[in-house]
C-alpha positions as CSV (number, residue, x, y, z in Angstrom):
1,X,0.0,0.0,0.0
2,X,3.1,2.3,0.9
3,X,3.9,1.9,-2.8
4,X,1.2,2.7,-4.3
5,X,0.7,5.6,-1.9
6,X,4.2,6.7,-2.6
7,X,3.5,6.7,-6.8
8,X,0.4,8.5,-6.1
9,X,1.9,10.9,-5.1
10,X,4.7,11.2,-7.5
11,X,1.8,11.2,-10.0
12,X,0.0,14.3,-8.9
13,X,3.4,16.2,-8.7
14,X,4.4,15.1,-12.4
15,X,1.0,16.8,-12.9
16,X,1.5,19.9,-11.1
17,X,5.1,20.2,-12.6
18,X,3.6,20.6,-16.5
19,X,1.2,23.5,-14.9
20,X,2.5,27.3,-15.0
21,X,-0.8,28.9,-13.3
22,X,-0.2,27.9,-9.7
23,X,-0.3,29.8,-6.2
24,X,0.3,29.5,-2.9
25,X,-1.9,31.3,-1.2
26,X,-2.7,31.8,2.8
27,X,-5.2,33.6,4.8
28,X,-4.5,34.6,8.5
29,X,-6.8,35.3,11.1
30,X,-5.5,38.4,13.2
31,X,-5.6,35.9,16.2
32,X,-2.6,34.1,14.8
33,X,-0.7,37.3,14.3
34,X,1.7,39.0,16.7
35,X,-0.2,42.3,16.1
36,X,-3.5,41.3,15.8
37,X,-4.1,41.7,12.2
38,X,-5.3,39.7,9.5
39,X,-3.1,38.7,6.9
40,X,-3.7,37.8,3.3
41,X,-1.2,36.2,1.1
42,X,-0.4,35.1,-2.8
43,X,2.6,34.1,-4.4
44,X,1.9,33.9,-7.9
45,X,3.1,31.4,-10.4
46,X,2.4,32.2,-14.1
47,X,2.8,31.8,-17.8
48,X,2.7,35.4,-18.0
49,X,5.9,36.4,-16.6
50,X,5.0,40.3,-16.1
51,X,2.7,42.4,-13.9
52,X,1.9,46.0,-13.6
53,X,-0.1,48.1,-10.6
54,X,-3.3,50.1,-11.2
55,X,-4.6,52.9,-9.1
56,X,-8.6,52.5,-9.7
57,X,-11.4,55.4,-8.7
58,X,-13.5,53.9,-10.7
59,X,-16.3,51.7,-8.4
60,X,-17.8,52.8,-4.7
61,X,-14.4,51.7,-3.7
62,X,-11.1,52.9,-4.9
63,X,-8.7,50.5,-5.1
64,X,-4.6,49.3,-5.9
65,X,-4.8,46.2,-8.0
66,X,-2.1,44.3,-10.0
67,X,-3.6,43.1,-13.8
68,X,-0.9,41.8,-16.4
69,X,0.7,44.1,-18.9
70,X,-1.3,43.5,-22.0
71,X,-4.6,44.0,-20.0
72,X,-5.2,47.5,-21.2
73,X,-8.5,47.5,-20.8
74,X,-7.9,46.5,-17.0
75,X,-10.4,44.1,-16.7
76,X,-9.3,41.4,-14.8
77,X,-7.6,41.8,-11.7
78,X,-5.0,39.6,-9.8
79,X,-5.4,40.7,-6.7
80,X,-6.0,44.4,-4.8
81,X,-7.2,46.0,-1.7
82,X,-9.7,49.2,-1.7
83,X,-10.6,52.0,0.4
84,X,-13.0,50.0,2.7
85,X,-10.2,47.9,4.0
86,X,-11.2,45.0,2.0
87,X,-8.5,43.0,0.0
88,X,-8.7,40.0,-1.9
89,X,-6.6,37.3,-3.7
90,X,-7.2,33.7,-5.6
91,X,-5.9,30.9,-6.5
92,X,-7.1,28.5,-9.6
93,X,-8.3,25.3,-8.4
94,X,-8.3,22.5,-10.4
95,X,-10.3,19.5,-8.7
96,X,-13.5,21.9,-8.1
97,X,-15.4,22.0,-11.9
98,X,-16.0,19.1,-14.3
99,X,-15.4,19.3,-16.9
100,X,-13.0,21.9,-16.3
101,X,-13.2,25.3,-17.3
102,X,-10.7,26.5,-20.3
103,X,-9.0,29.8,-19.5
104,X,-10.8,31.8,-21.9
105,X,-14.2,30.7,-20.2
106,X,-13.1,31.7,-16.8
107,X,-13.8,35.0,-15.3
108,X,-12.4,34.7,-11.6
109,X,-9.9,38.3,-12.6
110,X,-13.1,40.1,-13.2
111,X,-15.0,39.2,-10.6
112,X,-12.1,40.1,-8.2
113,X,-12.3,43.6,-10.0
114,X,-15.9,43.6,-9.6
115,X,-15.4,43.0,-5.7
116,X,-12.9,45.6,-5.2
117,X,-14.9,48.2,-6.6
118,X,-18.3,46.8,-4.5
119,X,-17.4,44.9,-1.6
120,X,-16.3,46.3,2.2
121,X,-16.8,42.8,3.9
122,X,-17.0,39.5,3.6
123,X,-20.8,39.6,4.3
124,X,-20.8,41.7,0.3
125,X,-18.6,39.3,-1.6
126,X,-20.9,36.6,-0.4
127,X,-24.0,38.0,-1.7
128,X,-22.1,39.2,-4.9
129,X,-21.5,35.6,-5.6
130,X,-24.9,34.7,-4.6
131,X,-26.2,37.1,-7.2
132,X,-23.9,36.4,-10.0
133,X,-25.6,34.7,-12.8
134,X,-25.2,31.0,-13.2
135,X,-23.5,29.6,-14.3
136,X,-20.4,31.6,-12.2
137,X,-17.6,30.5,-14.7
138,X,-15.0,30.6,-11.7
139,X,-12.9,27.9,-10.9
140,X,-11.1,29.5,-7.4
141,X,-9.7,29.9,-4.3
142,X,-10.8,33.3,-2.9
143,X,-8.7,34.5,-0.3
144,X,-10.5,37.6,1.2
145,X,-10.1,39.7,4.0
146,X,-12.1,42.9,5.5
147,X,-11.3,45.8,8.4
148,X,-14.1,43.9,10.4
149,X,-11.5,40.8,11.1
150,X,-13.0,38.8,8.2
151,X,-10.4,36.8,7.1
152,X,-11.7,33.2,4.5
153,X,-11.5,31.4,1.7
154,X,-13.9,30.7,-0.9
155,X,-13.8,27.6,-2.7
156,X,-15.6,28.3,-5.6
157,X,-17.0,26.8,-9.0
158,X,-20.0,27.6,-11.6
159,X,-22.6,27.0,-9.4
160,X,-21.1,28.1,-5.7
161,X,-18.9,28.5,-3.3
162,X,-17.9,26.6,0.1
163,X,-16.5,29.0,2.9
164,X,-13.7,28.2,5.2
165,X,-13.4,30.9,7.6
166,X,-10.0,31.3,9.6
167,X,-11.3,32.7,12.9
168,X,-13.4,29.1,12.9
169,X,-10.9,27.1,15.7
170,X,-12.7,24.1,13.9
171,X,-11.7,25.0,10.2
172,X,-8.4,26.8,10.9
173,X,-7.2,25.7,14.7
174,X,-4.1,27.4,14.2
175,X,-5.6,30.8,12.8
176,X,-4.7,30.4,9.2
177,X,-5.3,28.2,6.1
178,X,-3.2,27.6,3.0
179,X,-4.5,26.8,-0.6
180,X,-2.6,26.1,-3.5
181,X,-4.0,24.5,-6.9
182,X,-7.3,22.5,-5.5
183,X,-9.9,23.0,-3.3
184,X,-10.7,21.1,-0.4
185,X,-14.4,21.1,-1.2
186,X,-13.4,18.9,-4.5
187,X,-12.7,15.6,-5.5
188,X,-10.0,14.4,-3.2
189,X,-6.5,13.3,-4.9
190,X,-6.9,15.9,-7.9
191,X,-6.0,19.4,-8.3
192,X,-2.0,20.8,-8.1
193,X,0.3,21.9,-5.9
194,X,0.4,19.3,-3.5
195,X,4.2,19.9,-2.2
196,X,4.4,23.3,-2.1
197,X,1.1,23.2,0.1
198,X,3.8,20.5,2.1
199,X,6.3,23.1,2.0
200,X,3.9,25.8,3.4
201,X,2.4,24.1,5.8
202,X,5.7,22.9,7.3
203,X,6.6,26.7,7.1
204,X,3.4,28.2,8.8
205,X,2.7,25.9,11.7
206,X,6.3,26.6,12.7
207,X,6.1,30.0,12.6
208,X,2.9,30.1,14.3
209,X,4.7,28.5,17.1
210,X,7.4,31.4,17.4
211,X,4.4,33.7,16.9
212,X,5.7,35.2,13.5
213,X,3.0,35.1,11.1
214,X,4.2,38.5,10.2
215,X,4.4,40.4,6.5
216,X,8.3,40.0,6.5
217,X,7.8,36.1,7.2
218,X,5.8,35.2,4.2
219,X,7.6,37.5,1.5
220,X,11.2,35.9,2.6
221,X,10.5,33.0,4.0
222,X,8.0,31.7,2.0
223,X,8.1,33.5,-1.0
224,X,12.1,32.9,-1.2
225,X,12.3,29.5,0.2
226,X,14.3,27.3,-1.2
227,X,13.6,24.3,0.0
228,X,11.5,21.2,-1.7
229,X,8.4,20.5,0.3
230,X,8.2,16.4,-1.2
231,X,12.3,15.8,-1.5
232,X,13.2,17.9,1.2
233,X,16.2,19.1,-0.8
234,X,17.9,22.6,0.3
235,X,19.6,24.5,-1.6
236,X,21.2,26.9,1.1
237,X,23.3,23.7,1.3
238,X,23.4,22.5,-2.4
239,X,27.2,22.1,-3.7
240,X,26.2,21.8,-7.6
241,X,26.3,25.0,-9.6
242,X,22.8,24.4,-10.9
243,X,20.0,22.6,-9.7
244,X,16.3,21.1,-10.9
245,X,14.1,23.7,-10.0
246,X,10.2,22.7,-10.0
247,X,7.7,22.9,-7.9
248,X,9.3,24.8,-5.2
249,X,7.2,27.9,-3.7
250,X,9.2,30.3,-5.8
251,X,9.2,29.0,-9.5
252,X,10.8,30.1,-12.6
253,X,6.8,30.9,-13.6
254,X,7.0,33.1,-9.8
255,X,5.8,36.8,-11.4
256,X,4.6,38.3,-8.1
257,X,3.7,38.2,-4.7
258,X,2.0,40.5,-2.0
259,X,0.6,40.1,1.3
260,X,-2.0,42.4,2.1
261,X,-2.2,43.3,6.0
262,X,-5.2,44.4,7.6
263,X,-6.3,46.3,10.5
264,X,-7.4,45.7,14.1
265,X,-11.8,46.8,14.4
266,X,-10.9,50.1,15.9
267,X,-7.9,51.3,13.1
268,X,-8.7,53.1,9.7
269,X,-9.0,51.3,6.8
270,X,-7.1,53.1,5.0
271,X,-3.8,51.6,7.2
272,X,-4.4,48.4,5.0
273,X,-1.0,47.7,3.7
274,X,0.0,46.0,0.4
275,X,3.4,44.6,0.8
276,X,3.8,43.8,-2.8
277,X,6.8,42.2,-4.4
278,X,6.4,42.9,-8.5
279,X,8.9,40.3,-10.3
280,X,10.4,37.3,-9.5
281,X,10.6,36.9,-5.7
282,X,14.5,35.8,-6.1
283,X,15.0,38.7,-7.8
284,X,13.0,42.0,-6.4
285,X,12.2,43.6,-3.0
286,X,9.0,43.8,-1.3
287,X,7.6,47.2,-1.5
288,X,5.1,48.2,1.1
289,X,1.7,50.5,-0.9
290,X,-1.0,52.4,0.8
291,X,-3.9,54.4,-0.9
292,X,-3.9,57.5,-0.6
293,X,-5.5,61.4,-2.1
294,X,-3.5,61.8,-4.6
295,X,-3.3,58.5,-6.1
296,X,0.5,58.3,-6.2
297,X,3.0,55.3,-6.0
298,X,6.6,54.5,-6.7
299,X,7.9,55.9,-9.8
300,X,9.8,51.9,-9.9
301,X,6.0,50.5,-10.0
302,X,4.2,52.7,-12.4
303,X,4.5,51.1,-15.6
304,X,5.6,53.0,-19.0
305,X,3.6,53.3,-22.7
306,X,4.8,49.7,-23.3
307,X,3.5,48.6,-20.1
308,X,6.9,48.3,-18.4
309,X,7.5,48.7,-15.3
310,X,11.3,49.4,-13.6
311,X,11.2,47.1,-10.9
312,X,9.5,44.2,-13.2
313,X,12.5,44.9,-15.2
314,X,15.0,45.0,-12.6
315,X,14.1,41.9,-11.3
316,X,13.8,40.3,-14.9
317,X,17.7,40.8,-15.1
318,X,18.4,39.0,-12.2
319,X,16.4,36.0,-13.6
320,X,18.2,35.7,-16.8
321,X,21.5,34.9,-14.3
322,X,19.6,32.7,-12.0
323,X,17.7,31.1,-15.5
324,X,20.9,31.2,-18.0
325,X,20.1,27.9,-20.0
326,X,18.3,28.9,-23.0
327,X,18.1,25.2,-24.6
328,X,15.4,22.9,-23.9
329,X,14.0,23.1,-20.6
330,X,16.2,25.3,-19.1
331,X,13.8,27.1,-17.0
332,X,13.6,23.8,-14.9
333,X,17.2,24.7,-13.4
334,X,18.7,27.2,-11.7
335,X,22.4,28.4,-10.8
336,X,22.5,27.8,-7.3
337,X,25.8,29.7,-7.1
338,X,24.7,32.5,-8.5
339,X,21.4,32.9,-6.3
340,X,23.3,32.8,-2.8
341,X,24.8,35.2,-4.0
342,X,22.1,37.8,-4.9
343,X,19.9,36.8,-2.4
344,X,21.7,38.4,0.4
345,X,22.1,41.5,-1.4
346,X,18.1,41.6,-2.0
347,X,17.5,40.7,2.0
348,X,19.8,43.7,2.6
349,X,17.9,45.8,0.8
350,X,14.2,44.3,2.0
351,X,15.2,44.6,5.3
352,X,16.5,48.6,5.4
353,X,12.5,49.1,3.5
354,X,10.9,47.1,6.6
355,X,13.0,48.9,8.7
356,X,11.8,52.3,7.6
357,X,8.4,51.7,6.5
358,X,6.8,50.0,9.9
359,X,8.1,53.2,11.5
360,X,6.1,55.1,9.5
361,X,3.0,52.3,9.8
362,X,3.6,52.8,13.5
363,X,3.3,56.4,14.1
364,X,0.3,56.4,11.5
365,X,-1.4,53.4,13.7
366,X,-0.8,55.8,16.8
367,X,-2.7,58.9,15.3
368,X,-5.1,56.8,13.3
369,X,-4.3,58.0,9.8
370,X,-2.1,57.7,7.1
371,X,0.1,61.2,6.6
372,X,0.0,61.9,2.8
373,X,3.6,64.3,3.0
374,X,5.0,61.0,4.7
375,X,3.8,58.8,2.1
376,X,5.1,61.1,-0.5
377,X,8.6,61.1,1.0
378,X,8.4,57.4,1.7
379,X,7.4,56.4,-1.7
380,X,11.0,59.6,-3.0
381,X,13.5,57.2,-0.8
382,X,12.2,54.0,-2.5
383,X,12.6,55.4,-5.8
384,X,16.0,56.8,-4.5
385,X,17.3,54.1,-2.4
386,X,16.0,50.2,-4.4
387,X,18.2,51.2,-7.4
388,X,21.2,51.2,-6.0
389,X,21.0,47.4,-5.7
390,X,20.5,46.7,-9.4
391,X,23.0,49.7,-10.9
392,X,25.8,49.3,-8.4
């Protein structure tokens, strides 16, 4: 039986190894977090190896989203938080519609739009999906959180959704659940993703013990981790030059990642902080993004006429050393030499924008409100400061 386990197994992850959409995804309760709030997180995996930030006034709710480049019309959204507090992610699911859904019928990007621009709880999403004509043509994970301490998933197909709610001790006894590639709600032993949801769970549950559930946690140690959750291999103790590299957390098809933190029941909204990493997570720096009046970012993050952005860019670079093989399937190995490298160059740089930016987060907590002149200056030393890592 052990055998046949073992090749089951192997089988899924051959699967999920020919896939490029795949996540890993988490929602945190703000009981599992050392501050108290909710946390919502996505590390996304793509064939679409670019992503660019919009600034959207458009709905009830203004919101920061990320679409991909060629989305002009910016439709469909990846993931965002708006005004009300209220921030949302997904991950596809593939065990939870069948037949499944082709990507061209699917319509899980506009319907997160659609949320931003409506939606200031949990209660709303669930009675926009309830309203939505059926059949829903989603095939997803919805991560969502809300300034009210919402914090769940939705596990949802064309005809409905099944909620797993992370302040429910039952569903989530250690304050947070992790999705990858397949639902819980579908048919058991399908879907993908199955050892990074090892990896991550390994991951979480320890730092949940050390009570570090924190922002920095899941954009470093998650989103940079670099070991396999099935073969256990490390490679922060790998003596090749180059190594098979699929199926970790962060993939060759990694384009993004962000965890969106939320606020305690008695803090602003508009305190909701997008810690977004735009590019390759081995190769870019989380930047932390607020809303604000006058609608401004990072020069680094806006993108150009071609739909460009600086730090996308940047980050593209440093893949092309870490991914130098053009031949074949190159993109399934990676210079291990040249990574350790980099990497403690890029935690250098994350670390000095963490430093600075929860000292701003916590004098803004203390007189309840953001500080638009501080934001402004913030957002000057990032464009100042991140380049010096990839033009020294």
């Amino acid at each position: 039986m052990k055998k046949y386990a073992i090749w089951g197994i192997v089988f899924m992850l051959f699967l999920s190894v020919r896939f490029l959409h795949a996540c890993t995804t988490a929602v945190v309760s703000g009981k599992a977090t050392p501050d108290g709030r909710p946390i919502l997180y996505k590390n996304r995996d793509t064939q679409t190896l670019h992503s660019r930030l919009i600034y959207s006034t458009q709905g009830k709710y203004s919101f920061i989203g990320m679409v991909n480049p060629m989305d002009i019309e910016e439709k469909s959204v990846l993931n965002g938080h708006n005004s009300a507090g209220f921030a949302i992610i997904n991950s596809d699911s593939y065990n939870i519609n069948y037949p499944a859904l082709k990507d061209e019928e699917r319509q899980d990007g506009e319907i997160m739009r659609l949320a931003l621009e409506t939606c200031a709880t949990l209660e709303d999403f669930e009675n926009l999906l309830n309203h939505l004509s059926k059949p829903l043509r989603l095939s997803s994970n919805f991560g969502v959180i809300d300034a009210k301490g919402g914090a769940a998933y939705y596990e949802t197909n064309n005809t409905g959704f099944t909620k797993f709610d992370a302040n429910d001790p039952i569903i989530a006894p250690f304050g947070y659940i992790i999705r990858t590639n397949y639902s819980f709600s579908g048919l058991i032993n399908e879907g993908k993703g199955y050892s990074r949801y090892m990896q991550a769970q390994e991951l979480l549950y320890n730092a949940s013990l050390n009570n570090n559930l924190t922002p920095r946690f899941f954009l470093q140690d998650v989103s940079k981790c670099l070991v396999h959750g099935l073969t256990k291999v490390n490679l922060n103790q790998y003596k090749e030059k180059f190594a098979a590299f699929r199926d970790f957390i962060p993939r060759y098809f990694t384009a993004s990642a962000v965890v969106f933190q939320g606020v305690k029941t008695n803090e602003s909204p508009s305190l909701t902080t997008a810690w977004t990493i735009l590019g390759s997570t081995l190769g870019s720096v989380t930047i932390p993004l607020w809303l604000n009046n006058k609608h401004i970012l990072p020069k680094i993050l806006i993108a150009d006429k071609q739909q460009k952005t600086l730090m996308d860019e940047w980050a593209s670079c440093i893949k092309k050393k870490l991914f130098p093989i053009e031949r074949g399937e190159g993109n399934d190995y990676i210079n291990v030499e040249e990574l350790l490298k980099i990497l403690p160059k890029i935690y250098v740089t994350e670390n000095n924008i963490f430093k600075k930016s929860e000292k701003y987060l916590n004098l803004w907590r203390k007189n309840g409100r953001l500080n638009e002149k501080e934001i402004t200056d913030f957002y000057q030393w990032i464009d100042d400061y991140v380049p010096q890592l990839y033009l020294e």
